[in-house]
N, CA, C and O atoms as CSV, one atom per row, in Angstrom:
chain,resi,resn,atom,element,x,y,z
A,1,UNK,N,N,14.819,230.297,133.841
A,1,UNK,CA,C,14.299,230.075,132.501
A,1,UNK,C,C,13.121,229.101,132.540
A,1,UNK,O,O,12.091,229.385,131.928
A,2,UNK,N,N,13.217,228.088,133.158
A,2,UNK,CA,C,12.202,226.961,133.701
A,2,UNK,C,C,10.926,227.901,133.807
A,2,UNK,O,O,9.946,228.012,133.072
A,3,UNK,N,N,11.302,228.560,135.026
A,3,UNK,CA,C,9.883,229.118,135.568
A,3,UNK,C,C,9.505,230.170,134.361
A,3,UNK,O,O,8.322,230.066,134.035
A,4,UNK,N,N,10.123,230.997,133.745
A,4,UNK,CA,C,9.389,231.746,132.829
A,4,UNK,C,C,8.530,231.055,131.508
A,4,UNK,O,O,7.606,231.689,130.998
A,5,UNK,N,N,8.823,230.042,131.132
A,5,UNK,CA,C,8.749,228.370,130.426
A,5,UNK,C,C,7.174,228.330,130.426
A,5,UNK,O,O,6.317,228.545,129.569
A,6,UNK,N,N,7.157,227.918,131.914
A,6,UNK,CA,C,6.334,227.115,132.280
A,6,UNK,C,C,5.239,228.527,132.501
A,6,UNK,O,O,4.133,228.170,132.096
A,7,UNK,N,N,5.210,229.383,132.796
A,7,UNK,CA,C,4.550,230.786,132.954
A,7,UNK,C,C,3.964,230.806,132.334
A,7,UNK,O,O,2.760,230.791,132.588
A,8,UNK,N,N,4.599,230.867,130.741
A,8,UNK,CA,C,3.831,231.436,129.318
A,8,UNK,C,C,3.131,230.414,128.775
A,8,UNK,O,O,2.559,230.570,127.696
A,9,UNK,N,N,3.075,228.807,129.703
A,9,UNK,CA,C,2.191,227.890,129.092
A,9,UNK,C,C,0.958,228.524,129.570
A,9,UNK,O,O,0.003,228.788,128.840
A,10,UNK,N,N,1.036,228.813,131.127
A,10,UNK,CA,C,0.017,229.194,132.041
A,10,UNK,C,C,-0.545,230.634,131.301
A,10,UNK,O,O,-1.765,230.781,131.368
A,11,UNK,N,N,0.042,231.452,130.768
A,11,UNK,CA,C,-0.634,232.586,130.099
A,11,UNK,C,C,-1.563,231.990,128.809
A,11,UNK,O,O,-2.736,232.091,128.450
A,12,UNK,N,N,-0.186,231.225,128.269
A,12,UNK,CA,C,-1.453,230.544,126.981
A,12,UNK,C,C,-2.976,230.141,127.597
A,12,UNK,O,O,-4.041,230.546,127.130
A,13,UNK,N,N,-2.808,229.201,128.817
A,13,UNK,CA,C,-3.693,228.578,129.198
A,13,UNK,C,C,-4.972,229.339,129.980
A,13,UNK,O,O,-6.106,228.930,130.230
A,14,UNK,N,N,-4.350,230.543,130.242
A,14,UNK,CA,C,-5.047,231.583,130.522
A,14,UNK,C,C,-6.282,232.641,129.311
A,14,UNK,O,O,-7.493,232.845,129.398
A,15,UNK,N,N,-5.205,233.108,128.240
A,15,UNK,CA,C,-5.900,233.664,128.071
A,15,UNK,C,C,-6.896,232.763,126.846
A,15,UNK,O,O,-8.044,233.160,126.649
A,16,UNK,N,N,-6.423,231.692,126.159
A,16,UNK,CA,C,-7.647,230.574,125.774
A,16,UNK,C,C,-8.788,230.340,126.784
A,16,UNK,O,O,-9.909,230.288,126.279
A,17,UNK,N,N,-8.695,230.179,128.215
A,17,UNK,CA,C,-9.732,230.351,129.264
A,17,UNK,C,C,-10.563,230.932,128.932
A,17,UNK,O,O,-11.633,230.635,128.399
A,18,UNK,N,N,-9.943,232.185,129.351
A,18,UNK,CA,C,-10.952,233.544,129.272
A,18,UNK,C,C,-11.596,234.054,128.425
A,18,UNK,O,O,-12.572,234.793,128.553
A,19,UNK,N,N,-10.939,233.583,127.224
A,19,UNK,CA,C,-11.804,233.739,125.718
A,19,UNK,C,C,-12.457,232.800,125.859
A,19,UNK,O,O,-13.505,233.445,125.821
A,20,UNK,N,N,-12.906,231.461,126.042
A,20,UNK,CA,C,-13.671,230.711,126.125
A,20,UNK,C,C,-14.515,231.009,126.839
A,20,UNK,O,O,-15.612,230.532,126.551
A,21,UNK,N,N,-14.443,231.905,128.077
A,21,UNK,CA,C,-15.602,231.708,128.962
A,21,UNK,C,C,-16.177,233.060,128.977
A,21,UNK,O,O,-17.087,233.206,129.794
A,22,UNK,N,N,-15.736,234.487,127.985
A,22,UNK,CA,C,-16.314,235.647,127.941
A,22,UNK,C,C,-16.864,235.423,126.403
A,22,UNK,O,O,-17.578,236.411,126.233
A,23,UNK,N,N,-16.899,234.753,125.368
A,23,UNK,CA,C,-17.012,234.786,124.034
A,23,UNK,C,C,-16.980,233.176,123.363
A,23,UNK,O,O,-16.115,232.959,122.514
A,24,UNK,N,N,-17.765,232.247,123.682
A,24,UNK,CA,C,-17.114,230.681,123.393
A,24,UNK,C,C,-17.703,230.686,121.719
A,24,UNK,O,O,-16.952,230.152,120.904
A,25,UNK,N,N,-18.620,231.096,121.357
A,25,UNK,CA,C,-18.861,231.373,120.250
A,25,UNK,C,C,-18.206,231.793,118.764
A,25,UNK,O,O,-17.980,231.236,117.689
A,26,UNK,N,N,-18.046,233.068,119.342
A,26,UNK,CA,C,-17.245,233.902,118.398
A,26,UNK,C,C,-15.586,233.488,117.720
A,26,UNK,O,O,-14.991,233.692,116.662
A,27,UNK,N,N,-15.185,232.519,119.562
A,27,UNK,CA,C,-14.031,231.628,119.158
A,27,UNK,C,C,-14.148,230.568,118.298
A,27,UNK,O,O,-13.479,230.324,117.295
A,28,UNK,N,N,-14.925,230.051,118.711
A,28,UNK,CA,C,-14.992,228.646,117.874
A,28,UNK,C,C,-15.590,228.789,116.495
A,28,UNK,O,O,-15.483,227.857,115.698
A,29,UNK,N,N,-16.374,230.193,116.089
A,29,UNK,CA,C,-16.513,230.126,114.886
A,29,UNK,C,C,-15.306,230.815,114.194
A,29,UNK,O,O,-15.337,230.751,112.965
A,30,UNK,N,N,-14.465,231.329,114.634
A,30,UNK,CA,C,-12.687,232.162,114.107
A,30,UNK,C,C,-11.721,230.822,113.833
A,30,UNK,O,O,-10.785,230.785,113.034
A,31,UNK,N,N,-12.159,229.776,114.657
A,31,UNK,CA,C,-11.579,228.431,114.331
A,31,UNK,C,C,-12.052,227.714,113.615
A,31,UNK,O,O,-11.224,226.975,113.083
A,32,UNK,N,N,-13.280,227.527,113.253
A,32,UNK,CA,C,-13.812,226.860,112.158
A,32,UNK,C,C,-13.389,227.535,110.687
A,32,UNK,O,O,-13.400,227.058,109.553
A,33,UNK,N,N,-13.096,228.553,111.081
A,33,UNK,CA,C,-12.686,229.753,109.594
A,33,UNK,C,C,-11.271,229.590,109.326
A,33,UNK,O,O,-10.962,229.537,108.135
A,34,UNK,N,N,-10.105,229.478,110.415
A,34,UNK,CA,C,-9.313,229.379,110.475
A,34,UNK,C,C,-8.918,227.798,109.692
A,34,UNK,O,O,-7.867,227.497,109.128
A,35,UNK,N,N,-9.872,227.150,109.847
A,35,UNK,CA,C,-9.454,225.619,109.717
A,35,UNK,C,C,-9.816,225.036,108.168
A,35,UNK,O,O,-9.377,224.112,107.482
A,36,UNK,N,N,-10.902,226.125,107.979
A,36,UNK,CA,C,-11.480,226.158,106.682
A,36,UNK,C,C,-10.372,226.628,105.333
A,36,UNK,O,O,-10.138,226.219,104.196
A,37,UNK,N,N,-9.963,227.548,106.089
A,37,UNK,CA,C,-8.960,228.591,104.959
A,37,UNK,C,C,-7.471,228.291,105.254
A,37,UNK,O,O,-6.632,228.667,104.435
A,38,UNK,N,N,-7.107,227.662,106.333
A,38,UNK,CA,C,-5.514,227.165,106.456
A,38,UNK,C,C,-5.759,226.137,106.864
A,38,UNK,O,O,-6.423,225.995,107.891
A,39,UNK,N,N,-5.212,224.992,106.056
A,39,UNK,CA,C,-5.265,223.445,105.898
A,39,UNK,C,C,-4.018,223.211,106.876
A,39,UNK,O,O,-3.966,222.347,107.751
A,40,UNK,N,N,-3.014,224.153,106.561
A,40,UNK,CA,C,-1.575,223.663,106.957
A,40,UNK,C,C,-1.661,224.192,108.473
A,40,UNK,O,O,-0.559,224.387,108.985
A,41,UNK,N,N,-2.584,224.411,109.138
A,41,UNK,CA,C,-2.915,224.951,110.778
A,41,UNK,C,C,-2.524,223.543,111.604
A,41,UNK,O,O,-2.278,223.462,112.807
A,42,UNK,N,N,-2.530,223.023,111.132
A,42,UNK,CA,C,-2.138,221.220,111.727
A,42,UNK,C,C,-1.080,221.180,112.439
A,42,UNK,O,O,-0.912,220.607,113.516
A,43,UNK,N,N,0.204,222.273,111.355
A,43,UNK,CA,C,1.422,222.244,111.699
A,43,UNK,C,C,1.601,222.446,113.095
A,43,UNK,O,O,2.390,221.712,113.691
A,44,UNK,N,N,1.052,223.238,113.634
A,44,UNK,CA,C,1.207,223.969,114.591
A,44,UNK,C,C,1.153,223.198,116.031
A,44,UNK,O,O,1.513,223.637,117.123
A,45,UNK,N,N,0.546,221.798,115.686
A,45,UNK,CA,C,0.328,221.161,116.872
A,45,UNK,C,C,1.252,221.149,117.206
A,45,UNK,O,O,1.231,221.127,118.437
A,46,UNK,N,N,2.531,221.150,116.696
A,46,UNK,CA,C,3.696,220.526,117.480
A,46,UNK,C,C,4.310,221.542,118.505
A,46,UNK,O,O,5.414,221.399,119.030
A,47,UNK,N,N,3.621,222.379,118.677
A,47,UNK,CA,C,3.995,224.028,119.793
A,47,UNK,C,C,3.273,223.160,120.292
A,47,UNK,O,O,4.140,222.368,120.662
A,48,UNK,N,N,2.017,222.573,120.673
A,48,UNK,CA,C,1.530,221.640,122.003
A,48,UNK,C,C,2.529,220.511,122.211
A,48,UNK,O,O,3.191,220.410,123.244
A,49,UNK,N,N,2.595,219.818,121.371
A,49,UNK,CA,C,3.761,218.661,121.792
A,49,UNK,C,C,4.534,219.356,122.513
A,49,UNK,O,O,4.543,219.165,123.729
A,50,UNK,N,N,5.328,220.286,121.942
A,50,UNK,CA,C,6.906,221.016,122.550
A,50,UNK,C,C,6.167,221.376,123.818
A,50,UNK,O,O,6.686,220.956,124.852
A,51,UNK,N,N,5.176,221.996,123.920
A,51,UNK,CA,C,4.436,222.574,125.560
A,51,UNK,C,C,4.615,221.195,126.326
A,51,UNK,O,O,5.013,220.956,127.466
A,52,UNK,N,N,4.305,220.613,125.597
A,52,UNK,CA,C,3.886,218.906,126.847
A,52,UNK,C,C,5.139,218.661,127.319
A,52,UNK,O,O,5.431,218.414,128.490
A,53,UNK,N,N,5.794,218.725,126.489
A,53,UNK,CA,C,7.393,217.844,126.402
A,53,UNK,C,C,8.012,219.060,127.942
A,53,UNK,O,O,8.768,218.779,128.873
A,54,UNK,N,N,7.336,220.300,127.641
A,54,UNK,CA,C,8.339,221.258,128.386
A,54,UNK,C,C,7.650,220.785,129.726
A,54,UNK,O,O,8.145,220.165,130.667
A,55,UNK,N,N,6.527,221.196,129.565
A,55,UNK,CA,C,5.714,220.583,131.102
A,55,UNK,C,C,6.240,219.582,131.660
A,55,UNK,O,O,7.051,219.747,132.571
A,56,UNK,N,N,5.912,218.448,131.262
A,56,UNK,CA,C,6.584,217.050,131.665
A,56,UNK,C,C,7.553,216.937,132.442
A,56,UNK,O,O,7.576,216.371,133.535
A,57,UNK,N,N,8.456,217.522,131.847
A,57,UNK,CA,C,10.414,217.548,132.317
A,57,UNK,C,C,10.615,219.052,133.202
A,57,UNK,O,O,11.537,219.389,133.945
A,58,UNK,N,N,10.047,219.388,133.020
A,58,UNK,CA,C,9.915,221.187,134.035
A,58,UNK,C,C,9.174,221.672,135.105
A,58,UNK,O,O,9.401,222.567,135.920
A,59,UNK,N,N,7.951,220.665,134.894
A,59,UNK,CA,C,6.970,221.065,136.619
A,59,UNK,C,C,7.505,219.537,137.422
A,59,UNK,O,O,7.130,219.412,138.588
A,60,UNK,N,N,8.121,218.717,136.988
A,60,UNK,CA,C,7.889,217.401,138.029
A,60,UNK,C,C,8.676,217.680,139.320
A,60,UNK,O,O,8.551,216.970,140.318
A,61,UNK,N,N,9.523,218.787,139.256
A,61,UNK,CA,C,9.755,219.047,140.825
A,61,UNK,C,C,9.014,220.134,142.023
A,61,UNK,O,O,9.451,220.542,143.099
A,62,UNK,N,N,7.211,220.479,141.036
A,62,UNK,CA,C,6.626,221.093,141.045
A,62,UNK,C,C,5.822,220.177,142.238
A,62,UNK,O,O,5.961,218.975,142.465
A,63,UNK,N,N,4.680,221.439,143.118
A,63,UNK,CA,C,3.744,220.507,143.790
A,63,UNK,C,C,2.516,220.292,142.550
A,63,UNK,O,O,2.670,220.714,141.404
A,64,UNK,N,N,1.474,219.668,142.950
A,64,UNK,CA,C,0.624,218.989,141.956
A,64,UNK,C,C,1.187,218.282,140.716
A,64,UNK,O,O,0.831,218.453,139.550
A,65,UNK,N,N,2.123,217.465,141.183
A,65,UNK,CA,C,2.954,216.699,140.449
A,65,UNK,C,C,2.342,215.685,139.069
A,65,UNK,O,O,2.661,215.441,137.905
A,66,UNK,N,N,1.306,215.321,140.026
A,66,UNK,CA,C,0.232,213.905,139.181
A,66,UNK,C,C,-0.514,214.572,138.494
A,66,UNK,O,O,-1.274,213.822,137.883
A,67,UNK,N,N,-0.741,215.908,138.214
A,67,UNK,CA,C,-1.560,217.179,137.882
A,67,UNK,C,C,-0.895,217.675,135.961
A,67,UNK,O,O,-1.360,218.003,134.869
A,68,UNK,N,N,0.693,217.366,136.761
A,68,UNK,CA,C,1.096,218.147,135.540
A,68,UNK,C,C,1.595,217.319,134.459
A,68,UNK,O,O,1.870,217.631,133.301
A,69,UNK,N,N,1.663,216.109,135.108
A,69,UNK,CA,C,2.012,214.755,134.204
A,69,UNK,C,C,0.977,213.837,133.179
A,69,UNK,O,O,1.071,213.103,132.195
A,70,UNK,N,N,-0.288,214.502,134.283
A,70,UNK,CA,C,-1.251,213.744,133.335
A,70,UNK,C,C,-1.790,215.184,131.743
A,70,UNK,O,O,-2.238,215.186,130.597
A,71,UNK,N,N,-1.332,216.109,132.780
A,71,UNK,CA,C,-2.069,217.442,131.647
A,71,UNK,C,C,-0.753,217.559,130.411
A,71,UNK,O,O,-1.068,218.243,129.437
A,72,UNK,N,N,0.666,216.952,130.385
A,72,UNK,CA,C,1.535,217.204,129.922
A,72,UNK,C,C,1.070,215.822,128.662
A,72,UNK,O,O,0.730,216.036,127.499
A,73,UNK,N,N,1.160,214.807,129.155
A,73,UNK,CA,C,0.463,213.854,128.302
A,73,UNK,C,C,-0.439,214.057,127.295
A,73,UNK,O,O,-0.317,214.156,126.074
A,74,UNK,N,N,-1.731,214.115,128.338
A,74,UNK,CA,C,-3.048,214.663,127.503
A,74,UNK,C,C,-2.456,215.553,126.102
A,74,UNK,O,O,-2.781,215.378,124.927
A,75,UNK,N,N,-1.567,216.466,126.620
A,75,UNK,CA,C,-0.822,218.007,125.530
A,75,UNK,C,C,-0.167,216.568,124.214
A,75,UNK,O,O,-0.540,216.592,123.041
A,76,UNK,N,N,0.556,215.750,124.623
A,76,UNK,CA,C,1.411,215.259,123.487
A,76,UNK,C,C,0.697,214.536,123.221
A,76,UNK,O,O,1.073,213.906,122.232
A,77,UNK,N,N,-0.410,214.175,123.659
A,77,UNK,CA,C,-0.994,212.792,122.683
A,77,UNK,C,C,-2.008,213.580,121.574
A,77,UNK,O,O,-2.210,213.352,120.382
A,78,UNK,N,N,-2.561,214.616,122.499
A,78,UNK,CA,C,-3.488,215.860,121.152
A,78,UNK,C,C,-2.622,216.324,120.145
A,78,UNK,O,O,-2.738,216.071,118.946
A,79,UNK,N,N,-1.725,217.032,120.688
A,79,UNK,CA,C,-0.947,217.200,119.388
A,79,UNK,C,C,-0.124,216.240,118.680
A,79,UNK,O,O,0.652,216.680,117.832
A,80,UNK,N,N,-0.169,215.217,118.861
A,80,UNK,CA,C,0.344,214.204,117.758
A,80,UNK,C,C,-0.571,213.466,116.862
A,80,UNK,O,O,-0.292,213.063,115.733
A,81,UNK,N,N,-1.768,213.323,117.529
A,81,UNK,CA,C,-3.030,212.784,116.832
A,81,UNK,C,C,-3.379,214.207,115.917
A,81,UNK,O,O,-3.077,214.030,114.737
A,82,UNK,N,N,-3.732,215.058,116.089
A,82,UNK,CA,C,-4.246,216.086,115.309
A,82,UNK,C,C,-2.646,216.479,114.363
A,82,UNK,O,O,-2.852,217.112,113.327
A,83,UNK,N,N,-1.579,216.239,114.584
A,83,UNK,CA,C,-0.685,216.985,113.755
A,83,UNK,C,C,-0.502,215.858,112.889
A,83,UNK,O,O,-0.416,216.301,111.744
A,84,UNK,N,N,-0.354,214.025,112.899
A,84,UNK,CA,C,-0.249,213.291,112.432
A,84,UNK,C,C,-0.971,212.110,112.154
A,84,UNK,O,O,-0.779,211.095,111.484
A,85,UNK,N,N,-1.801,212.528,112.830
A,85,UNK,CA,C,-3.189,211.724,112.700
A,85,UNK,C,C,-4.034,211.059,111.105
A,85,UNK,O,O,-3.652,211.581,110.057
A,86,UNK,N,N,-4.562,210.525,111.060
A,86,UNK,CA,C,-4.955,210.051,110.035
A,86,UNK,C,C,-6.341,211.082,109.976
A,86,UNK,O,O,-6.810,211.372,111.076
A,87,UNK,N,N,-6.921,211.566,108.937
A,87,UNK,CA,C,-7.814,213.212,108.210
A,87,UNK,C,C,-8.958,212.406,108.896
A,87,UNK,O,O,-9.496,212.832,109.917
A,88,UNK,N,N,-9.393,210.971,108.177
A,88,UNK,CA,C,-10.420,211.079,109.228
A,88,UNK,C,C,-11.206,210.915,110.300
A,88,UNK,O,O,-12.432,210.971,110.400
A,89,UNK,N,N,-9.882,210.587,111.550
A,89,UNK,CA,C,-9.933,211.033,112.763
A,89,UNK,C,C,-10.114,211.874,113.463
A,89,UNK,O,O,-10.925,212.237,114.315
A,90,UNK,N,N,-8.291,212.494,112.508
A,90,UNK,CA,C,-8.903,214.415,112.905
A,90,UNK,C,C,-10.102,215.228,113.047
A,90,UNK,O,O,-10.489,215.980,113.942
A,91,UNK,N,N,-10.770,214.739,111.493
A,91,UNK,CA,C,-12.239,215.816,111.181
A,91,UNK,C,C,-13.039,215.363,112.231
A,91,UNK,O,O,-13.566,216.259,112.891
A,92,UNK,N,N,-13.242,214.359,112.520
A,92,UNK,CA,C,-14.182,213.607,113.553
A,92,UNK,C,C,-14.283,214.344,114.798
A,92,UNK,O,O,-15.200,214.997,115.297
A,93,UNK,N,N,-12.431,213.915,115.380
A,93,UNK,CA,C,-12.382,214.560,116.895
A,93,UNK,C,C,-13.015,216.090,116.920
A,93,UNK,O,O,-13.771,216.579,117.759
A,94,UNK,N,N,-12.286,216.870,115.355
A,94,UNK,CA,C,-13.019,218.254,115.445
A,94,UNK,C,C,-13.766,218.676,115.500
A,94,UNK,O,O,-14.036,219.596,116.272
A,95,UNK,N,N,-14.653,218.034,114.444
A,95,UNK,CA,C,-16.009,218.154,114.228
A,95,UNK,C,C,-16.694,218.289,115.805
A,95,UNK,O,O,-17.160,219.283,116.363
A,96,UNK,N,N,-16.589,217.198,116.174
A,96,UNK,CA,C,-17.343,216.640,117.731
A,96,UNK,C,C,-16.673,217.728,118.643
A,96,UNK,O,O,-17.426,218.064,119.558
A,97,UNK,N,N,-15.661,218.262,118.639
A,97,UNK,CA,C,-15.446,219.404,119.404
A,97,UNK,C,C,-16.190,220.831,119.011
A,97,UNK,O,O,-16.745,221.573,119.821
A,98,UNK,N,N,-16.113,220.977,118.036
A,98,UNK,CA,C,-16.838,222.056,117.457
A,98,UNK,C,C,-17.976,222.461,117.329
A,98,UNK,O,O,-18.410,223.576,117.039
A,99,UNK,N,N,-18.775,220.913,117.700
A,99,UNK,CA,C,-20.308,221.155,117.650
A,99,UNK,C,C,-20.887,221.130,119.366
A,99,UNK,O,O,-22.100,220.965,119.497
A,100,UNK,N,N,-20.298,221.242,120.262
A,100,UNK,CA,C,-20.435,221.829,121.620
A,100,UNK,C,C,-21.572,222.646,121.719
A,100,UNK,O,O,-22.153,223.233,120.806
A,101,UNK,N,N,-21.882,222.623,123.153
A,101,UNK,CA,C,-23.082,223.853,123.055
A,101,UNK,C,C,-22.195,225.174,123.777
A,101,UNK,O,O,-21.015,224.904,124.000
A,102,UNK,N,N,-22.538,226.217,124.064
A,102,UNK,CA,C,-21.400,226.868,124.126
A,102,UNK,C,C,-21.023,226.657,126.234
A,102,UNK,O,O,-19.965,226.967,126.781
A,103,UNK,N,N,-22.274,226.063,126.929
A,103,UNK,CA,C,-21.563,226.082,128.506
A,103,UNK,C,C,-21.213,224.966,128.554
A,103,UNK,O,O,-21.490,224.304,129.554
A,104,UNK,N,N,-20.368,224.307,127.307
A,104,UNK,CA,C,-19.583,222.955,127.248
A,104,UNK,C,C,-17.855,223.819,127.341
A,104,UNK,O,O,-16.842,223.811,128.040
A,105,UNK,N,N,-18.411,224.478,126.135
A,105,UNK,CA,C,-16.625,225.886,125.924
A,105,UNK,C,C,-16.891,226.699,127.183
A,105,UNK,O,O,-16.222,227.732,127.159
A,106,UNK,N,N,-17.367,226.625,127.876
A,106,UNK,CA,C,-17.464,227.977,128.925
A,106,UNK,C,C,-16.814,227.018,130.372
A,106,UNK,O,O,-16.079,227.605,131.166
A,107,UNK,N,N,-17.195,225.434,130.604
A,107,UNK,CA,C,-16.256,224.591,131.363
A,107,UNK,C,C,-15.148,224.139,131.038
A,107,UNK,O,O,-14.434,223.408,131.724
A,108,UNK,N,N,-14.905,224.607,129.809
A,108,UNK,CA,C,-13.630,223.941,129.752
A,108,UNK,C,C,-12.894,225.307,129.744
A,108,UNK,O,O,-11.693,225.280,130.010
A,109,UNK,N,N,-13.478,226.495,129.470
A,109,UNK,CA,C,-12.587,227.880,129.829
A,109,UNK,C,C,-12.599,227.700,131.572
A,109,UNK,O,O,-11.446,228.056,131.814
A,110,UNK,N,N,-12.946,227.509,132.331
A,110,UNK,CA,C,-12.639,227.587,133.460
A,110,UNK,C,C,-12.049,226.513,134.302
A,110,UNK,O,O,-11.955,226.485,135.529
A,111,UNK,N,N,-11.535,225.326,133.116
A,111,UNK,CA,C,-10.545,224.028,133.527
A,111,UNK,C,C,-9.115,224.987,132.885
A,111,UNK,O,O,-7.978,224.977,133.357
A,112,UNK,N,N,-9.492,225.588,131.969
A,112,UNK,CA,C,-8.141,226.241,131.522
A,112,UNK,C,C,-7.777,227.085,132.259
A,112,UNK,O,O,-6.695,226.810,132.777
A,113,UNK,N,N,-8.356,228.369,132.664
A,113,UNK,CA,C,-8.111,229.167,133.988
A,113,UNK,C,C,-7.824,228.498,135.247
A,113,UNK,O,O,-6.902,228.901,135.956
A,114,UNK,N,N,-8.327,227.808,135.476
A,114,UNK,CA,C,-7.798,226.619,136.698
A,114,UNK,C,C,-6.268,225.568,136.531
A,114,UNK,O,O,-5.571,225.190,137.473
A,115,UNK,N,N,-6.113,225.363,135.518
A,115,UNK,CA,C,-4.806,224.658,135.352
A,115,UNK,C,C,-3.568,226.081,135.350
A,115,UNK,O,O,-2.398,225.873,135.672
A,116,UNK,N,N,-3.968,227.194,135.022
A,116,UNK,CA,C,-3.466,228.228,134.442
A,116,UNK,C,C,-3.063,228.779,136.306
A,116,UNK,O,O,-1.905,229.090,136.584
A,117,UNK,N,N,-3.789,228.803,137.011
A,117,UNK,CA,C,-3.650,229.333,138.488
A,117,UNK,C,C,-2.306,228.921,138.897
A,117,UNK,O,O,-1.192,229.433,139.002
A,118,UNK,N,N,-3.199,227.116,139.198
A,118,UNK,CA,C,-2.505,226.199,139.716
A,118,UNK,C,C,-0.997,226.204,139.300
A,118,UNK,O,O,-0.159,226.092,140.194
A,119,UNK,N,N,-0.673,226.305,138.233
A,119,UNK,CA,C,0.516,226.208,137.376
A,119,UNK,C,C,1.288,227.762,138.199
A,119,UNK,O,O,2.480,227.557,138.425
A,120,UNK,N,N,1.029,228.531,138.440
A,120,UNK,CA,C,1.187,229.832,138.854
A,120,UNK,C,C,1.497,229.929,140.120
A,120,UNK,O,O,2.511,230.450,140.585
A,121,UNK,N,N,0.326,229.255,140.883
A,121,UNK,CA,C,0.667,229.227,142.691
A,121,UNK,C,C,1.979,227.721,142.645
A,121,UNK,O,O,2.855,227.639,143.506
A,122,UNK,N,N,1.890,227.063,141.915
A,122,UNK,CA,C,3.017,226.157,142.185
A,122,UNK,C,C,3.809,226.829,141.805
A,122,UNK,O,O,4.684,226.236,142.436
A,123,UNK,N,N,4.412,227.681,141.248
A,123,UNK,CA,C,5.492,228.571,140.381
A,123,UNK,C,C,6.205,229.299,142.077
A,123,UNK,O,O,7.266,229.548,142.650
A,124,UNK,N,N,4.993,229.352,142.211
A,124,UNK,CA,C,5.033,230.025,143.669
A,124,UNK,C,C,4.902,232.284,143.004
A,124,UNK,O,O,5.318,233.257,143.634
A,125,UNK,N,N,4.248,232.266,141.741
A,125,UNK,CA,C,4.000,233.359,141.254
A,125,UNK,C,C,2.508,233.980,141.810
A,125,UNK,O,O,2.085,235.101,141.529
A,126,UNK,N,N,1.884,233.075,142.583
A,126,UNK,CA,C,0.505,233.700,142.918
A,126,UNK,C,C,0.336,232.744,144.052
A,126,UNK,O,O,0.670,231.560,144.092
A,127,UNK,N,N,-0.396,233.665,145.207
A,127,UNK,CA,C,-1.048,232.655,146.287
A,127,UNK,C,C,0.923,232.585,147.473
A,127,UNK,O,O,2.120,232.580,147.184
A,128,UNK,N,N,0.187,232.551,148.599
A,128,UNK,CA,C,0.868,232.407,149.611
A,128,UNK,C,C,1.320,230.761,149.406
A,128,UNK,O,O,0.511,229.833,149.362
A,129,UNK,N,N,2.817,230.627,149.291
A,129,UNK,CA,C,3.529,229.144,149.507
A,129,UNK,C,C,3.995,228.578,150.855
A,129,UNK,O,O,4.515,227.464,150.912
């Protein structure tokens, strides 16, 4: 159950990648729309918290140990600031994310495809162990 867990973070983390790095545009303006027309999208951070929380306690007997602890973090401190955060922090951090040029979204699609591997060959689901 662990490993299937931790899989579907790596798919999330996958296919956000790949949309980022075939289309960074088209995404980020579906999110600006999204954010525009559902206020209550906030809620949702807490599926990142719950991701972090799962990461955290589920890869640490994983290799790239210091890898998944710091990316499990990073996950709960974003989604607690953006789900409970004070509005105008939030708009800020967003804003400043949103106004990217797009081979800013196109490196960070290929930090997401890269955490997304890694997470995979440690699974021992890809790549010779």
């Amino acid at each position: 159950m662990r490993d299937y867990a931790l899989a579907a973070i790596a798919g999330i983390w996958l296919a956000d990648g790949c949309s980022l790095l075939l289309a960074p545009r088209f995404m980020v303006e579906r999110l600006r729309e999204v954010i525009r027309h559902q206020p209550a999208i906030w809620t949702w951070q807490w599926v990142s918290v719950l991701a972090g929380a799962v990461l955290l306690i589920a890869a640490w007997p994983l290799t790239y140990q210091p890898l998944w602890i710091i990316t499990a973090l990073v996950m709960l401190l974003k989604g607690v600031l953006l789900a409970l955060g004070p509005e105008a922090w939030r708009s800020r951090v967003v804003e400043w994310c949103l106004n990217r040029d797009d081979v800013d979204y196109r490196f960070v699609g290929i930090g997401l495809c890269t955490l997304a591997a890694l997470l995979l060959h440690a699974l021992g689901w890809m790549g010779s162990s």
